[in-house]
FIGU-543447 format. One record per residue: residue in three letters; y, z, x of N, C-alpha, C in turn. Coordinates in steps of 0.1 Angstrom, whole numbers, plus 5000, padded with zeros to 4 digits. Example, Ala and Ser with C-alpha at 12.3 -4.5 7.8 and 13.67 -1.06 7.14 Angstrom:
// residues 2
ALA494350785132495550785123496750785132 SER497850715128498950715137500050795129 
// end
This chain:
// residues 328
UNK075211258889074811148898076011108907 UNK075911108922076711028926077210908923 UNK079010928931079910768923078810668933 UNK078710548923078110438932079410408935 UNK079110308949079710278961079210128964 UNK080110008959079809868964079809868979 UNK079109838980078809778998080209659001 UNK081009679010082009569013081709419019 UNK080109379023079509269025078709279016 UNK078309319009077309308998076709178996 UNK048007569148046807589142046107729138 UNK046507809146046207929141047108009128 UNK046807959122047407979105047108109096 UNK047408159089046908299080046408249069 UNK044608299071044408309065044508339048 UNK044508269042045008269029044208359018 UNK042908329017042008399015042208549016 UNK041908599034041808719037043108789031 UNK044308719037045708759031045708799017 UNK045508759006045708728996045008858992 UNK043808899001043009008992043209158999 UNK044109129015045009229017046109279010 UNK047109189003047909208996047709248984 UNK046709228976046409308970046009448969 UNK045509498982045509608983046809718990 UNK047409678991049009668996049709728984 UNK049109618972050109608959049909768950 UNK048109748952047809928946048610038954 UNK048910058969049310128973051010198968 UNK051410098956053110108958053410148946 UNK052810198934053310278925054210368930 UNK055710388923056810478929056510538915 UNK057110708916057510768908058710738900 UNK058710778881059510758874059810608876 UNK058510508874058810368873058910388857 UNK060310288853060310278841058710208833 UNK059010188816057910148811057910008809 UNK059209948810058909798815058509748822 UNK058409798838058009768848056209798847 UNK055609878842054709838847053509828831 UNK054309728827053609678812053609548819 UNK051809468812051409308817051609238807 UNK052309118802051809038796051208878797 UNK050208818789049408758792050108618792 UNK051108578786052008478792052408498803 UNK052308308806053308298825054808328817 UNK055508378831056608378828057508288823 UNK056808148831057208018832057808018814 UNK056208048806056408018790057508118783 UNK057208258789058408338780059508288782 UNK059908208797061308228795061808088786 UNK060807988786061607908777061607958761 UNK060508048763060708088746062208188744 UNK062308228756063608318755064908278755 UNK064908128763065907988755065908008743 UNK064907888738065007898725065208028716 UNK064908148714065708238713067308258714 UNK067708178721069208188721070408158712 UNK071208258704071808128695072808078705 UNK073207998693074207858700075507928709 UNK076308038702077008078711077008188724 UNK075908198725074708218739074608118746 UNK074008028746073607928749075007888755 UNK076607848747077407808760077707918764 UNK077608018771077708088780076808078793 UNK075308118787074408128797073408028800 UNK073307938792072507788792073307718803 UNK072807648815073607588819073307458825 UNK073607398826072807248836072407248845 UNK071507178850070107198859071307168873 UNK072207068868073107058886074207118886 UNK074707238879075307338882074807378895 UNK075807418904075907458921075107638920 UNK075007678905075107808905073407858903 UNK072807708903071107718906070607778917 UNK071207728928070407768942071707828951 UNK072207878941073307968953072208118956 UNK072308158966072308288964072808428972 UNK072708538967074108638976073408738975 UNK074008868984074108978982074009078969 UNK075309008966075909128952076608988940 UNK076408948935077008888926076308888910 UNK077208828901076708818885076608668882 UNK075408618880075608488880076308418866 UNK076308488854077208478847078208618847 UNK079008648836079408788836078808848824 UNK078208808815077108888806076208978808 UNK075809098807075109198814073509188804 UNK072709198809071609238802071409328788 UNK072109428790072009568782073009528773 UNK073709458777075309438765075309288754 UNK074909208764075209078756073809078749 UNK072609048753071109028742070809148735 UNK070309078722069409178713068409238722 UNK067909328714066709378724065609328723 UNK064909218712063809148719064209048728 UNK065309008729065308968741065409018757 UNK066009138755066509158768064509208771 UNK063709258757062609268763061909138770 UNK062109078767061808898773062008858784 UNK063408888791063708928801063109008809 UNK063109138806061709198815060809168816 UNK059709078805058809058805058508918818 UNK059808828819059808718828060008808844 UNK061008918842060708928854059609018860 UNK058909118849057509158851056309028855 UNK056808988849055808808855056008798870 UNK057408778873057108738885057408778901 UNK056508948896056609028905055009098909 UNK055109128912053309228917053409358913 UNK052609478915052809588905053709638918 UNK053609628931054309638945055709658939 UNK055709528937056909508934057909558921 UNK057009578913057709668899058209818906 UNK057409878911057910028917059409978923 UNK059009938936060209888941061509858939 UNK061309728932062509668924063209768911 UNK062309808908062909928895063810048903 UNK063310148913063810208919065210148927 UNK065010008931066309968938067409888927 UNK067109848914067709848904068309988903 UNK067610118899068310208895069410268904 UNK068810298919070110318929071210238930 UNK070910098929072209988934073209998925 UNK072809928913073509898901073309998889 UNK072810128887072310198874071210148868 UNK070510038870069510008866069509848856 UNK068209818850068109678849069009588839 UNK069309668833070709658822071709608822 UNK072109658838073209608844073209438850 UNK072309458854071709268859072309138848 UNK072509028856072708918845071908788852 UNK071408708838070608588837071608478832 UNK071308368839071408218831070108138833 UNK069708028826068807928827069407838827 UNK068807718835069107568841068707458837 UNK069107388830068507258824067607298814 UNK066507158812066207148799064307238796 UNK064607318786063207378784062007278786 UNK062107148779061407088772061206948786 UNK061406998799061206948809060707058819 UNK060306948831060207018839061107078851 UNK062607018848063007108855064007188844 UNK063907328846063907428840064007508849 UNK064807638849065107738860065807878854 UNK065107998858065608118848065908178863 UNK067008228864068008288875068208428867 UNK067808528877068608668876069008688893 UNK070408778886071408788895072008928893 UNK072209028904073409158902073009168915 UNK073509328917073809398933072609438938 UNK072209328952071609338960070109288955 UNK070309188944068809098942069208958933 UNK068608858939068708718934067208648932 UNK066908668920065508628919065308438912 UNK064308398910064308268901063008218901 UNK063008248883061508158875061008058875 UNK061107918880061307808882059807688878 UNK060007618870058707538868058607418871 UNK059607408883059807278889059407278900 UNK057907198899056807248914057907098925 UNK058407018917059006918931060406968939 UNK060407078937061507168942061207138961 UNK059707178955059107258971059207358981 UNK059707448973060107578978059707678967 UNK059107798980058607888973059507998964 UNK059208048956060208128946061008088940 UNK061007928935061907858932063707828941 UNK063407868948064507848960065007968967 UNK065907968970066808068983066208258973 UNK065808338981066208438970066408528979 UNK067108668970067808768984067008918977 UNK066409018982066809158982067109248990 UNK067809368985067909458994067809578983 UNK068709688993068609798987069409958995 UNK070309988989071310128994070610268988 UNK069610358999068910418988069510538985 UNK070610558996071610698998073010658989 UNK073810778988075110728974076510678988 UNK075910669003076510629012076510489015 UNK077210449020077110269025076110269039 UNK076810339048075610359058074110469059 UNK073510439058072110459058071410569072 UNK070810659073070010729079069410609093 UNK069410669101068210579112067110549107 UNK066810599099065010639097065210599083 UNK065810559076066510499065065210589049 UNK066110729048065010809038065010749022 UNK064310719016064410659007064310519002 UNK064110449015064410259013063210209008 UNK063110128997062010128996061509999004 UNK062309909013061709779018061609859034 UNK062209939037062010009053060910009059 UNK060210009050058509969053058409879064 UNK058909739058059209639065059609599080 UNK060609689081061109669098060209789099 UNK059209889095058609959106057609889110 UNK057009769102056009689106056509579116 UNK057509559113058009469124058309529139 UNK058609649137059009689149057709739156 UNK056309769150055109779157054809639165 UNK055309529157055209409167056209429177 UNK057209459180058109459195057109539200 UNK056909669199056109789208054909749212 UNK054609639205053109599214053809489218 UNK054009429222055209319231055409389247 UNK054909269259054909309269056409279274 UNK056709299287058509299290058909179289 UNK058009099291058508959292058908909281 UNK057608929272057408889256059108969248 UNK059409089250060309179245061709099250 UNK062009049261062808989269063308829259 UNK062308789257062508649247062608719231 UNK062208819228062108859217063608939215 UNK063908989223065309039219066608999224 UNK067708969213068908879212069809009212 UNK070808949216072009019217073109059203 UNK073108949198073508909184073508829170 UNK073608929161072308899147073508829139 UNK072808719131073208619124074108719114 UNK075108589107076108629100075308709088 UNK075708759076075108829068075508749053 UNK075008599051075008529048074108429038 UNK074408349034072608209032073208139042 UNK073908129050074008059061072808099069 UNK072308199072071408229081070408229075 UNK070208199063068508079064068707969060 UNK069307919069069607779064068007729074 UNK067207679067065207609073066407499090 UNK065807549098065907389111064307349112 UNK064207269105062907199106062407159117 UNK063007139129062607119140063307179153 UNK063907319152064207419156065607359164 UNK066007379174066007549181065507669171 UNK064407699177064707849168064607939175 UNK065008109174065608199184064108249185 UNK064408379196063408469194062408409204 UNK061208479202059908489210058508359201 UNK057908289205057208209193055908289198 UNK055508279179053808389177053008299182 UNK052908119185051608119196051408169205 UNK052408259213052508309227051708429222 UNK051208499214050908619212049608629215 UNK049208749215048108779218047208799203 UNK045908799203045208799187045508919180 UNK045709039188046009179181047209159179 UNK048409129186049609069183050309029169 UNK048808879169049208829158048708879146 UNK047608969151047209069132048709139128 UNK049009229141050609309136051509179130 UNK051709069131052408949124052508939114 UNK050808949111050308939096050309029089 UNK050909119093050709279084052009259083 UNK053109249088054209209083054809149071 UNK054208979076054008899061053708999052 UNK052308999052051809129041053009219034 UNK053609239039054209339030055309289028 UNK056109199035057309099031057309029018 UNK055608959015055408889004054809018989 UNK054609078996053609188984054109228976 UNK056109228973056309248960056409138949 UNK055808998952055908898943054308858938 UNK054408828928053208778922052308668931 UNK051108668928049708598935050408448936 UNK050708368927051208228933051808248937 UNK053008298939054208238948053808288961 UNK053408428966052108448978051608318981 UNK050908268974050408158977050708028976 UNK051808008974052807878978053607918989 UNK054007998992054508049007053608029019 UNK052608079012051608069025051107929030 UNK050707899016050507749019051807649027 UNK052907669024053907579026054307659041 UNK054007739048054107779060052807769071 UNK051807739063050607689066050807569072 UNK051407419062051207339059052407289076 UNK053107389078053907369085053707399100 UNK052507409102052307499115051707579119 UNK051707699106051107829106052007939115 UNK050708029117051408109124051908089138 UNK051307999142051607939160053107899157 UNK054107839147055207829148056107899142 UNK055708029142056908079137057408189147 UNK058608219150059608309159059908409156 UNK060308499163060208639158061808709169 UNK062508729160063908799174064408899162 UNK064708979172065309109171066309119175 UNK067209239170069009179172069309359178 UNK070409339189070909479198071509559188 UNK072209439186073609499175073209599168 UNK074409659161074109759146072809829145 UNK072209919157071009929159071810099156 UNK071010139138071410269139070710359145 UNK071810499148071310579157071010529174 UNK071310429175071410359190069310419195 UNK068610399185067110469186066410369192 UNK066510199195066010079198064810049185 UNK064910139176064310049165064809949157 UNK064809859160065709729156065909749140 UNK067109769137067909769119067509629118 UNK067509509124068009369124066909279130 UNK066709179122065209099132065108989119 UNK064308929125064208779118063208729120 UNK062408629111061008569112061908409105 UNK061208339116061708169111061208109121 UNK060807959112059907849117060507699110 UNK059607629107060107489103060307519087 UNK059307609085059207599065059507749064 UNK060507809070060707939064061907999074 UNK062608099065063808139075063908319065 UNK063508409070063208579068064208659073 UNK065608639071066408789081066908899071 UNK065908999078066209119074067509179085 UNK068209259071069209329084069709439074 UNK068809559084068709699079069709739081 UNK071009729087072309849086073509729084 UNK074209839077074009959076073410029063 UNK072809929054071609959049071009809044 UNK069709759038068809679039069809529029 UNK069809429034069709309032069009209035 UNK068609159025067109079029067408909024 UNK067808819035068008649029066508599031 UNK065908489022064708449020064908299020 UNK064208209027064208099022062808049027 UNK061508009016060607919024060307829019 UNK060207709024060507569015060007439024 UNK059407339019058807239026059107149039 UNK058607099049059507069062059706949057 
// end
């Protein structure tokens, strides 16, 4: 196996309904080969419940390591590459736990998303083992929060609906699918590349004018600064009420696959909380000159943001993905 290689930055609304039963068929399409057997085992608990059972599971000298308080800064940080504690999965827990762990994050993913994430687990970091968890405050409340954290994904369990944000707050993925830092034009093996091909069907149907407002010179830092929500904008880019109705299906097919590796609620608290906000008539769409591999004008770099949501993908020199959608 190649040496891994740390990356050195490391009213017209959507349909909720229709969406929901596209994405589903999205989800069947994404079995990857050699998905491990944790990823695509169901169990009939919410994650919500395993993970406090996997608290309580903890002994005490666990617990001060990875237990941590709900206003620890280290709840709603989130990055690129980091360990939110330094305890590894594979090393520190017994193994019904660490199966517990999979089973919370089998919860709160789609089968989309098990291929996926498993595949970009095993390229980034060697695989799920390597990953580390803490939880936030008190089981036996409602605010409660199960955080996994390693290279190139920041996920979180959260059963605190007065958050108001979808996925329980800020979350990141990506993915290096070559043993190189920089990435192919055509990026062979990504498994989120999908993504900017769909997006970039929306510039190509984009007339000169529309492409003109739609494309920026220079793409946001590589950051959580750059989803920081402006609830009442400036926001860059071209706005999807200007679009045309075929336009805005290519929009939606986007979404579609942006949200498709996460489980049916949180799909559906995004939608709603981007609904709730405007819909699709307010959200912005820009594409960035910069770092455009292969100089091919298929934008590596582009961004979707509105009042209740901020999406920048930035494919080179290979895929980083900041997430934030959350109440105006």
């Amino acid at each position: 196996m190649a040496e891994e290689k740390i990356c050195p930055d490391c009213g017209d609304g959507v349909s909720r309904r229709s969406f929901m039963k596209t994405t589903a068929g999205v989800a069947a399409a994404a079995a990857l080969a050699k998905t491990p057997v944790w990823a695509s085992t169901w169990r009939t608990e919410k994650p919500e419940v395993l993970a406090k059972s996997f608290y309580e599971s903890l002994k005490p000298e666990q617990k001060e390591l990875v237990a941590l308080p709900w206003d620890d800064a280290r709840r709603l940080k989130v990055s690129n590459n980091w360990d939110i504690v330094p305890q590894q999965i594979g090393k520190f827990y017994s193994g019904d736990q660490q199966q517990m762990i999979k089973d919370i994050f089998r919860g709160i993913v789609s089968e989309d998303g098990a291929g996926r994430f498993a595949k970009q687990m095993k390229d980034d970091y060697g695989g799920f083992e390597r990953y580390t968890v803490a939880t936030f405050g008190d089981p036996s409340t409602e605010k409660f929060e199960f955080v996994l954290t390693g290279r190139h994904l920041t996920m979180r369990c959260n059963s605190d609906k007065a958050v108001g944000a979808a996925f329980g707050g800020p979350i990141f993925y990506g993915h290096q699918a070559g043993p190189n830092d920089k990435e192919e034009p055509n990026h062979p093996g990504n498994v989120f590349w999908k993504q900017a091909q769909l997006a970039n069907k929306v510039f190509t149907a984009l007339d000169g004018k529309q492409q003109e407002k739609a494309l920026l010179e220079k793409s946001p830092a590589d950051d959580e600064k750059s989803i920081k929500i402006k609830k009442t904008g400036p926001w860059t880019g071209l706005c999807a009420g200007e679009l045309s109705k075929d336009q805005k299906g290519l929009v939606e097919d986007t979404l579609k696959d942006l949200l498709a590796p996460y489980r049916a609620s949180d799909v559906e608290e995004a939608m709603t909380i981007i609904k709730d906000a405007g819909g699709l008539d307010k959200i912005h769409l820009a594409f960035y000159q910069d770092n455009d591999l292969g100089n091919d004008k298929v934008w590596d770099r582009w961004k979707i943001e509105g009042p209740a949501m901020s999406w920048y993908f930035r494919g080179s020199p290979h895929v980083h993905t900041w997430v934030n959608v959350a109440k105006a």
